[in-house]
N, C-alpha and C positions, 0 to 999 in steps of 0.2 A: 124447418123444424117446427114443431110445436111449441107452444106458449107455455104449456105444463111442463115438456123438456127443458127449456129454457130456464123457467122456474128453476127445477132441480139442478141445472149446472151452478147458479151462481155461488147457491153454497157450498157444491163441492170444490170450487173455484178460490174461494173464500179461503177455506178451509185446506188444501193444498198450500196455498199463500204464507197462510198465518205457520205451517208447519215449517216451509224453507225460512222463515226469516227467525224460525225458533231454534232451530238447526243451526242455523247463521252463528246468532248469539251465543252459542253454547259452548263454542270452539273458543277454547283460552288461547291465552296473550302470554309469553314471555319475552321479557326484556334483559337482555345482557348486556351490562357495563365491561368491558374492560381497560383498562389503563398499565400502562409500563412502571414497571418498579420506578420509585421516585418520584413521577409524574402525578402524583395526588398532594392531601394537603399536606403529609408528613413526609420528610423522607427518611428511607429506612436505613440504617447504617448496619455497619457489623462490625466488631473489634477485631475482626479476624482479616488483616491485612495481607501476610506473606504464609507462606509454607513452603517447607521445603521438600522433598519425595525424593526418596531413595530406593530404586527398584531391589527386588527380591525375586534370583533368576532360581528357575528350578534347575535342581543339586546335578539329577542326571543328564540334564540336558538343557543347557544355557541360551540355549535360542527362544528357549519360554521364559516370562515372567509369571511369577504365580501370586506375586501380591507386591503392594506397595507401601513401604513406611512414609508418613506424614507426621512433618514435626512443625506445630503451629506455634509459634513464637508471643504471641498474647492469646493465650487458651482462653475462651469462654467458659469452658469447663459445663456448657449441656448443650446439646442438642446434638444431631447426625452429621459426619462427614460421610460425602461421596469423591470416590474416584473413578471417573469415567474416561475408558477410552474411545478414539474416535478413528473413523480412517476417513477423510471428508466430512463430510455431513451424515456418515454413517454411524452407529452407536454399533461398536462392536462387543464390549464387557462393561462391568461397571462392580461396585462391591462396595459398603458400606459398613460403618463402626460408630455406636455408640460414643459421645465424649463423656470424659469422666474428670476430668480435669489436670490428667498427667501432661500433655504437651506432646507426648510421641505416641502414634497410633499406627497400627500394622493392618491395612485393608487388605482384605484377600480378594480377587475377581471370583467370584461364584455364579455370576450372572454370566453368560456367554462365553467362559472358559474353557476348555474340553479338561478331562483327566492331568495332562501335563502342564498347562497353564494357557498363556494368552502370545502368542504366536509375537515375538517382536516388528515381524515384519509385516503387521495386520494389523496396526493401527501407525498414524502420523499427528495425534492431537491428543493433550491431556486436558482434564480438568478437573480440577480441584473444587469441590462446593462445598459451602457450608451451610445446614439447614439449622436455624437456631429454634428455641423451642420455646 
């Protein structure tokens, strides 16, 4: 090669250079903590210890449930109850109701229910949540 070529590569060389390690920098960083309920410096309680659920079978045809009554025994009186059902590890329905501070609350499955309701024999797990507000 020539000496004048040579010349001209090193600041395209240069300049190449400074571009990947600018490139480099530019790419952000996120960092995510997670930790398990209680596992921090507070832990989180709920007043809401028991409930009790009362299926609501549909009128015409009892092999559907169409919702669930929940009667919490020390109401918090805000935030969302869910009832979810499960068939394993599966999430089959689930339906959700505002607290108001009554103690008894009628969740209807609107999430994966068909027209007649939620199939008794299509789920084997309940649960009860309560999201405080």
């Amino acid at each position: 090669m020539r000496r004048n070529n040579k010349k001209r590569l090193i600041p395209l060389a240069l300049a190449l250079v400074l571009t990947l390690v600018g490139a480099a920098l530019a790419v952000p960083v996120i960092t995510v903590n997670v930790q398990e309920l209680g596992q921090g410096s507070k832990t989180i309680t709920s007043t809401v210890t028991t409930a009790d659920v009362t299926w609501n079978l549909n009128a015409n045809n009892p092999d559907y449930v169409v919702s669930a009554t929940v009667t919490i025994t020390t109401d918090p009186g805000a935030g969302t109850l869910y009832v979810k059902l499960y068939s394993g590890t599966t999430l089959v329905a689930w339906g959700q109701v505002t607290l108001d501070g009554s103690g008894t609350y009628t969740v209807t499955f609107t999430n994966g229910a068909s027209a007649d309701g939620v199939p008794l024999s299509s789920f084997d797990t309940v649960y009860v949540v309560y999201q405080g507000s």
